[in-house]
C-alpha positions in Angstrom: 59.7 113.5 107.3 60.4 115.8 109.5 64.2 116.7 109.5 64.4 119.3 112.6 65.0 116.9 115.2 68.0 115.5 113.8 69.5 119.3 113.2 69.3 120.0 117.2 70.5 116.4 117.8 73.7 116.3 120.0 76.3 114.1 118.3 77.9 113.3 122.0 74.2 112.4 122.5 74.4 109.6 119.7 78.0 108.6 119.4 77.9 106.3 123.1 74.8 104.5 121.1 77.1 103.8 117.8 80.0 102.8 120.2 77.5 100.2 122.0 76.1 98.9 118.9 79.8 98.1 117.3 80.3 96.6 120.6 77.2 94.2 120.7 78.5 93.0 117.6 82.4 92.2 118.7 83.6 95.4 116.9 85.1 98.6 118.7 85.1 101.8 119.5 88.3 102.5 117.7 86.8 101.2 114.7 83.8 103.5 115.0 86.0 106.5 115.5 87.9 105.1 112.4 84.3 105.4 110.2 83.9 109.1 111.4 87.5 110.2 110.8 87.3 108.6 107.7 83.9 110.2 106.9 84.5 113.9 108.2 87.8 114.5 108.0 88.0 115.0 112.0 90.9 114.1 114.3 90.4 111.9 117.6 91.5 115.5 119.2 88.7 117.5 117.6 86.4 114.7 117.5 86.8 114.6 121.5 86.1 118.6 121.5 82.7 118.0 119.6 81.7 115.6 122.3 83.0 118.0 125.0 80.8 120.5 123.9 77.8 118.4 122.8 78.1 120.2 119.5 74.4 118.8 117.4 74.7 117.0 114.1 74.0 120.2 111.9 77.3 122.0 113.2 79.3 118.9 113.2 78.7 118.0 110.0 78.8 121.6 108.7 82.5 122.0 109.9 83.6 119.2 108.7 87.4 119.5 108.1 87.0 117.4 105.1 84.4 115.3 104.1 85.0 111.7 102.0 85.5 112.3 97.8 83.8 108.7 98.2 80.8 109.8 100.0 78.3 109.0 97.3 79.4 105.2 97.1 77.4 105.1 100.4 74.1 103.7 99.2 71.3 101.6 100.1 68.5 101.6 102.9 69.0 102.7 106.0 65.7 103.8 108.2 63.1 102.6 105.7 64.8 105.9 103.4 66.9 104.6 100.3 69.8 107.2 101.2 70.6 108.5 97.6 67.3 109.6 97.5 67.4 112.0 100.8 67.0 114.9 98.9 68.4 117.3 102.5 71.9 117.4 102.7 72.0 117.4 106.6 70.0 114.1 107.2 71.7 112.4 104.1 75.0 113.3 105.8 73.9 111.3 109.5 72.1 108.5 107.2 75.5 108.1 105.3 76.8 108.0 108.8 74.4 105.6 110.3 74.6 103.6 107.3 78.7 103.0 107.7 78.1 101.7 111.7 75.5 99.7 110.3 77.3 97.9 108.0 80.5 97.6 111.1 78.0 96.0 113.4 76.8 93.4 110.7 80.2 92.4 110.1 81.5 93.5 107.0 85.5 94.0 106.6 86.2 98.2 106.9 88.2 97.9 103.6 84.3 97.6 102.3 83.0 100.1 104.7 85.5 102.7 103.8 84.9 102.5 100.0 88.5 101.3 99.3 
């Protein structure tokens, strides 16, 4: 697989798509937002500055303020790739990600999604 691509990725480039896929499904953007606070560590004020200045997934993930203790209870398939087997960091990090907007769009209550 290869992972370059989703290094230079622009997060602003992918978060209108998670937005519009919560949305298709009755859920909203606040909920989104909710998953990557909740994920990263970020604030809506610096999540709004990494949009501003299209920063890509590697940096955004890399200056995390604080990423979830209950990260690894993220698990399952999410691309055709179990995601605890992802053996880089980086694209484990957006599958986790992908994984949590996922499970928002199919319905599932965010006590579940955010591991409580």
């Amino acid at each position: 697989m290869d992972n370059t691509r989703i290094y230079r990725m622009s997060f602003a480039g992918v978060y209108p798509l998670y937005i519009q896929k919560a949305e298709r499904k009755g859920r909203s953007k606040e909920e989104v937002d909710e998953i990557i606070f909740w994920l990263t560590g970020y604030s809506p004020t610096s999540l709004q500055q990494i949009i501003d200045d299209k920063i890509d997934f590697e940096h955004f993930f890399k200056h995390a303020p604080n990423l979830n203790s209950n990260i690894s209870k993220i698990k399952g398939v999410i691309c055709g790739y179990r995601i605890e087997d992802i053996q880089d960091p980086l694209v484990q990090k957006v599958r986790y990600l992908d994984k949590l907007i996922d499970e928002l769009a199919k319905g599932k209550p965010m006590e579940k999604i955010l591991r409580k």
